[in-house]
Every structure is written in C-alpha cells, then in structure tokens.
N, C-alpha and C positions, 0 to 999 in steps of 0.2 A: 361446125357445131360449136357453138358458145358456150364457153364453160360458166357452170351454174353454180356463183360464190354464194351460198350459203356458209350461214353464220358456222356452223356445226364445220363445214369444211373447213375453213380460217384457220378456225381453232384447230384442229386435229394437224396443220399443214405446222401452223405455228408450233408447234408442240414437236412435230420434226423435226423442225428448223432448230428447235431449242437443244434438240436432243442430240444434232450432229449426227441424223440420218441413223443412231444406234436402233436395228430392229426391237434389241432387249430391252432396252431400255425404256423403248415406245411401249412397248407389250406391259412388261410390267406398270408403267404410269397411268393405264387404260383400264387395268385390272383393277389395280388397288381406288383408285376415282373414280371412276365411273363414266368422267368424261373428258375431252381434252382441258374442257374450261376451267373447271375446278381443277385439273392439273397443275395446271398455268397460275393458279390464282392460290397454292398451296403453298407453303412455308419451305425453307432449305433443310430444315431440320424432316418435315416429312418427306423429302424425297431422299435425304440420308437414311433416315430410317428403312428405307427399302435395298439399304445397302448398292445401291448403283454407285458407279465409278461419281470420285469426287469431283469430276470436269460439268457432271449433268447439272449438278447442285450451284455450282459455280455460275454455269449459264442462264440460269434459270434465275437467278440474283442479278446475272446483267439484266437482263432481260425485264426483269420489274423494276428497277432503277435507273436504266441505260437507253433515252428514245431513241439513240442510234440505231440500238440493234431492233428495233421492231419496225425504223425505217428502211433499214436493211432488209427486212423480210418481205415490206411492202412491195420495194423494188423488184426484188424477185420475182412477186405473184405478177405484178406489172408488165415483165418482162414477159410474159406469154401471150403475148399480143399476137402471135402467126395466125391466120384462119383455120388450119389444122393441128393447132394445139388444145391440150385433151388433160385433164388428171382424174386418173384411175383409182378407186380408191380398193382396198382388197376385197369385200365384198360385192364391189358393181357388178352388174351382169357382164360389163365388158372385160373384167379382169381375167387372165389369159387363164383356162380350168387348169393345164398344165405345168401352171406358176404354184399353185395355190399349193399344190400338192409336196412341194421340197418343205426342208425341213427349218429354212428361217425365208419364209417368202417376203419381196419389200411390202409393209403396206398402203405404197402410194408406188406407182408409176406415172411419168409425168411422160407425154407422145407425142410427137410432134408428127404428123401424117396421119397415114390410115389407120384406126382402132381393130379394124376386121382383120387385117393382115397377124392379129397379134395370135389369134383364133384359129391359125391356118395349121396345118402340119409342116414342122417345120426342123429340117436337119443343120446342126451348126456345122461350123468349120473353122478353127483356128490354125495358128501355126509360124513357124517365124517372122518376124520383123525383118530379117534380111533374106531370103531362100534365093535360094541357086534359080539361076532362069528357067530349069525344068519344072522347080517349084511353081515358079508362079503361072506357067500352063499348066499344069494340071489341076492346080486348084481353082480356075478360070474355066477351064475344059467340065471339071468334076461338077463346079459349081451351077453350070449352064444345062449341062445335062440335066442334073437335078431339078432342075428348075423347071424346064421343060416336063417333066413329068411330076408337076404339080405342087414340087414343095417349095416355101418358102426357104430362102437360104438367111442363116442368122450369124451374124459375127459381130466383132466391137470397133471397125474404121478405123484399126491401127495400118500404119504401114507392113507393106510385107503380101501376108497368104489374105489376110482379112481383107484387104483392097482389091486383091485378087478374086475373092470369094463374092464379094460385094459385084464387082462389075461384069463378073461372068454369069450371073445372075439377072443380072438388067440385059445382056445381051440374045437371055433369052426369048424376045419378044414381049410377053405379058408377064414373064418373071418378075417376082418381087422379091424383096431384099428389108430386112431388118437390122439396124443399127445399135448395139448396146456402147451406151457411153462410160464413162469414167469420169463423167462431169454433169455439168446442165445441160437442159436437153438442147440449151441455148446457143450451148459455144461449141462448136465444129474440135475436136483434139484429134491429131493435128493439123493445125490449120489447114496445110497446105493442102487435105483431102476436104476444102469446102465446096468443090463444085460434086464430088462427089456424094457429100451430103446431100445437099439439094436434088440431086437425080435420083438418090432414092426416094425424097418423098414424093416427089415430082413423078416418079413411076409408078405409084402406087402403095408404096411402103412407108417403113415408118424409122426415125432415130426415137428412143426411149432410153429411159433413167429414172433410178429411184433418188439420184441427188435432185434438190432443191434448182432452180432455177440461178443461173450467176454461178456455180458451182465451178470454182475452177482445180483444174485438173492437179491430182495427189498421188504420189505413189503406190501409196496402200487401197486407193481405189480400183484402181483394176482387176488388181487379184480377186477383188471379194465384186466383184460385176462380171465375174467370170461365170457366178453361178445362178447367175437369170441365164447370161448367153447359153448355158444347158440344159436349166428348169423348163426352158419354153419349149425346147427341143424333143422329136423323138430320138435322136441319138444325134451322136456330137464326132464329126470326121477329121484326123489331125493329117496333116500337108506337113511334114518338113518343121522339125521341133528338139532341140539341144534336150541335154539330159535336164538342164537346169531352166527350160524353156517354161512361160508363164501359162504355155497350151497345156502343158500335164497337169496342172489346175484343175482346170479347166474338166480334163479328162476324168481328173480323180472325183470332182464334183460329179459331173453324170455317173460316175459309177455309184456314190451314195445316193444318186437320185430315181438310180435302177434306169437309167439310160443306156442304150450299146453304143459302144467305144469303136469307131475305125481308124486304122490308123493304115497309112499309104507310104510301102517299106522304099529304102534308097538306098545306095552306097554304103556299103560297111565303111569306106573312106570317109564319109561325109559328116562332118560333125553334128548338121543340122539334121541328118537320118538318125540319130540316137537316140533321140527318145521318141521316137516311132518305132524303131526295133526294141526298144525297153516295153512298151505299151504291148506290143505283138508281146512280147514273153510271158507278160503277164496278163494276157488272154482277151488281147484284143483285134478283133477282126481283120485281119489282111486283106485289105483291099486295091484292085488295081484297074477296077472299072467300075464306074456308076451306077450300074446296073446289078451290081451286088448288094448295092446298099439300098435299092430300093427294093428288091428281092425281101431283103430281110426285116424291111422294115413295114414290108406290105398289109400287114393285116392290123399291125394298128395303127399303120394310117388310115385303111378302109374305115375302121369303128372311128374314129375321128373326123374323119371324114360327114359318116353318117352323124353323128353327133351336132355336126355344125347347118348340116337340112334343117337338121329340125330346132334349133337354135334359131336361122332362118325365117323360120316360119312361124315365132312368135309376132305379135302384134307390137305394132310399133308403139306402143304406149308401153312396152317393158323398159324400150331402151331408150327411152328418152331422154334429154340430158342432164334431166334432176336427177339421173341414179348417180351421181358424181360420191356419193359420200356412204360412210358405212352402214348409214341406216337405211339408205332409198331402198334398198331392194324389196323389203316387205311391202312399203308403201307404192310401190310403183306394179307390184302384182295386186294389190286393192284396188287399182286406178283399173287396170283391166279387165279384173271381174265386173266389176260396178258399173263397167260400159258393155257390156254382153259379149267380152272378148275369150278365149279360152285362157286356162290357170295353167302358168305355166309350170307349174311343177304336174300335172296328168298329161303337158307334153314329152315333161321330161322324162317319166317314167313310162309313157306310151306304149314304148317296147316292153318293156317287164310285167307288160300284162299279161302273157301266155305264162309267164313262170310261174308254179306253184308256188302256195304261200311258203310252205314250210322252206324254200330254197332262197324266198326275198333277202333276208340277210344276210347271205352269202355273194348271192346277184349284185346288191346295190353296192356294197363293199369293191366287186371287180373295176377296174377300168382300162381304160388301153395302153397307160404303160405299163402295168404290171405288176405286180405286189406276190409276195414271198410268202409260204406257208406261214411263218414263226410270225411274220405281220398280221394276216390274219386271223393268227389267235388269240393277238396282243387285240384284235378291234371289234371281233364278235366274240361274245359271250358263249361260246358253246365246245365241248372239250372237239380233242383233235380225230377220233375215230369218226366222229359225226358231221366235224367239217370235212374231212377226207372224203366221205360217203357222199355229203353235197356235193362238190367238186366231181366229182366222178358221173354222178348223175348229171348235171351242168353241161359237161363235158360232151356225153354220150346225146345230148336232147340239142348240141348244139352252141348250146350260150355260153358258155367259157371256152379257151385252150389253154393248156401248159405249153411255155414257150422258153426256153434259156434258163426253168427254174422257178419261172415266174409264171401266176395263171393270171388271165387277161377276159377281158366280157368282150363277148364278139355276138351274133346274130346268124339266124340260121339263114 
C-alpha cells in the first residue's frame, strides 16, 4: 500500500520532526494553531509563549533559516521507500484502538510490514539483555506457545529475552511477531539482529516506531518506547530482569495502563531473577506455564477478538490509503455512505443495540482492557450510586464483568 503524502500530512510529520518526537509539545502546538502549518510558519516568540522547553523554539528557527534541516527531513520521508511501509497517524482507522487508549499515545506510528498485525491481541514480553540459557528457553517456549494460541507476541529486538521472544514466535507456524524500535523504523538496533528483522516482516508482522525515519538509536529512547511495547499489549510477561533492569519500565507502564503484569519466578541466587521476584511482591502474576496467561487473559481477548470481525467487515473504502492523516477519518466514512456502503460507526455500535438507553453511557465507556470505578466517574456525568446500579445491571444482562478491580464490556 503506497503511502498517501498529503500536503496536511508533510506538515504534521515536519512539525514532529521539529519538535524532536516531544508528544507535549506536538499536543500543545495543534491546540493552540490549529494546524501543523501555521505552526511551522509561526514566530519563536509564539511558541515561547506556550512555554515549551527552549530547544523547540530553537528548532523551529533552525528550521525557517536552516535548508539543511528540512533537507534532512526530506531524506527521511524518502527513506520509506519498502513496499510495506506505512505512517499511521493517531486518528486513522488503522491506528492500534489499544494504543489510543494510554496516557501519552505517539501521534504518528511509522510500520514497516503488516498494519493488521497491529490490531491483533497481543501479549508483550521483555526481560534481560544477558539471561541465563534457561532464560532464553523459556521465553522462546512461552513465546511459541502463546503464539500458537493466537496472540501476537510484542517486544523491542533487543538482545537477550526480546530475541528470544521474537523467534519463538515465528517458530510457531503462522505466528506473528511485533517489533517496537528505539529508532527508525529504517535502521535494524542492533545490527547484528537484521535478518531477524526481516523475518518478522517477512512473516507476517511488523517493526514500528514513533521516531522519524533515519532515527538513530539514543539512550533515552528506549525507556520511553517501552510504553507502546505495553499500550498495544493485553498484558505484558517479564523472563528474567535485574532489580535495575529497563523490563520493570516497562512493567511499571502496563500497570499505569491497567495492563496485567507476569512475571516468570527464578533463582533466589540469580541476579537476573530479582526483579521478577520484586514484581511477584508487588503483585504480579506468577507464572510458570503459558497457559496461565492465556487463562487469564481470556476474555479480553475474546471481546478483542470480536472487535476486530467486525472491524473486518467494514468496506474497504474506510480503509483506504488516504486515511493516512488526522483528518481522513470523517472524510473516508462520507466516501462510504455516498457509495451505499454501511456507516461505520452503526457497525461499530451494532452490538449495543440490545442495551437499554439509559445504560448507553456506561456501555460505551467499557472496553476490553478495563477501566476503574474512580475512572468512570472522572468520564460520565452521573454520581456514583447510579453508576454502581448500571454496572450491576450491565453485569447481571451480561455486557460488562468485573475483573482484577476493573469492569470490562464483554457480549452475552
């Protein structure tokens, strides 16, 4: 699929690019303009005035004075020359619904492979850069398993559990495998796993990143690319991880993202068992076979699952390749009404036709990974006796469960 450079896109990518990938920074420069152009075409002094970090201001003056750096950015967009390369922008229809949902999502994901694979139910697994040879069976073992019973395995192609993770996944036949970078989606870190890049897209899967194209690889990347590799996740499984290991990140993010945490115990002796037994302390799943974790994570993958039928079964004039940018979305469901296609939002809501009215804002609020009483009464208007009483109701007709704390939309 050929990526559709719209003007509108350019701009919004350049305006990244300017910004040094800062989510914040993009957010606010969208808000206060209106659009990325006018962003771009605005003064230093306005983008001081919104108080962002004085580096954005700075670049943002190279950048109207400096043709380098907008050749630089040309390069980049250039460089997505693969046949399977893809930029996702946060509203497209393809943008992963599981992403959307954390609390600083990227606004662009750039993909190199499959789009669909992103869609999938999908459990991560991190864990050391060096682990002990039992390590890297089991997280090979664990990974394949999983695979085989339908979920997409997600890690970041470091050495260690993540190459582990990666290839026990491809080993499962039709298994696919998800690649979160630290860099561009361009450049293989570390090298030396580039033929295992290639086999994941090659398989069916996909390497993604929300850096820029030519992105080469920074320390402080990782840490903060930690929390796509869980966002996308139904839950996120740790192999073998130091107290000071970059997996408990990792961990810690799924737990702000109301993701379940497992963590696979080892050696009291083992330095790289330590923060898998710190994880387990502080209340994270002990796991010692595969099948615990699909046990538990059964029912929102079901609703995920079912989510993605009927996603399926829209007309292919949703997802064409002009929904590339933040605005297609409305305009690419106009395209489809206009042709005597179904709207995809009477698809999306299909199911919640049996729910009574009075329980809709409660209903549409649920989703499959979960959300917290005090969340729900921070996002519907109505006091807590009454949300209580929906729920409850929800519950008993079927279409919610409470699960770990959390209630969840499920189907009778």
């Amino acid at each position: 699929m050929a990526i559709h450079w719209s003007q509108r896109l350019v701009d919004e990518l350049a305006l990244w690019f300017v910004v040094q990938h800062s989510v914040s920074a993009f957010t606010a420069l969208m808000a206060h303009f209106g659009s990325a152009d006018q962003a771009l075409r605005a003064s230093t002094t306005a983008w001081q005035s919104l108080r962002l970090h004085h580096a954005h201001a700075k670049k943002l003056q190279d950048w109207q004075q400096n043709p380098a750096l907008a050749s630089q950015f040309e390069q980049a967009i250039k460089s997505l020359d693969h046949a399977q390369d893809h930029v996702i922008a946060l509203n497209d229809l393809h943008y992963p619904k599981q992403l959307k949902h954390i609390p600083d999502p990227p606004p662009f994901l750039f993909v190199r492979g499959s789009i669909h694979a992103l869609n999938q139910p999908q459990i991560a697994m991190v864990g050391s850069r060096k682990p002990s040879q039992s390590g890297y069976q089991i997280a090979a073992q664990f990974a394949q398993a999983l695979a085989q019973q339908g979920f997409v395995l997600t890690s970041g192609l470091a050495h260690g559990i993540d190459a582990s993770a990666h290839q026990g996944a491809l080993q499962a036949g039709q298994g696919q495998t998800i690649a979160v970078m630290g860099t561009g989606v361009n450049l293989c870190y570390p090298s030396a796993n580039q033929p295992l890049y290639w086999k994941i897209i090659a398989s069916g899967g996909a390497v993604i990143s929300e850096f820029m194209p030519n992105t080469a690889a920074r320390e402080y990347h990782f840490p903060r690319r930690n929390r796509i590799v869980s966002g996308l996740s139904l839950g996120v499984l740790v192999v073998e991880a130091a107290l000071k290991s970059g997996s408990l990140i990792t961990a810690q993010n799924a737990l702000e993202q109301n993701r379940q945490v497992f963590a696979v115990p080892g050696h009291i002796y083992n330095e790289q068992s330590r923060g898998c037994h710190q994880l387990i302390r502080d209340g994270a799943l002990l796991v010692d076979d595969p099948q615990q974790i699909v046990d538990e994570l059964d029912l929102p993958r079901r609703w995920h699952l079912q989510e993605q039928q009927h996603a399926q079964n829209l007309p292919q004039q949703i997802i064409a390749p002009e929904a590339h940018t933040v605005a297609s979305q409305a305009s690419a469901q106009h395209k489809a009404k206009s042709a005597g296609s179904v709207d995809p939002a009477s698809v999306a809501l299909a199911p919640a036709l049996e729910v009574s009215a009075h329980l809709q804002p409660v209903y549409q609020t649920l989703d499959w990974v979960g959300i917290s009483l005090d969340d729900l009464v921070d996002r519907i208007a109505i006091d807590v006796a009454t949300l209580t009483s929906h729920l409850m109701e929800l519950e008993l007709l079927g279409f919610a469960v409470q699960q770990g704390g959390l209630y969840l939309r499920c189907r009778q």
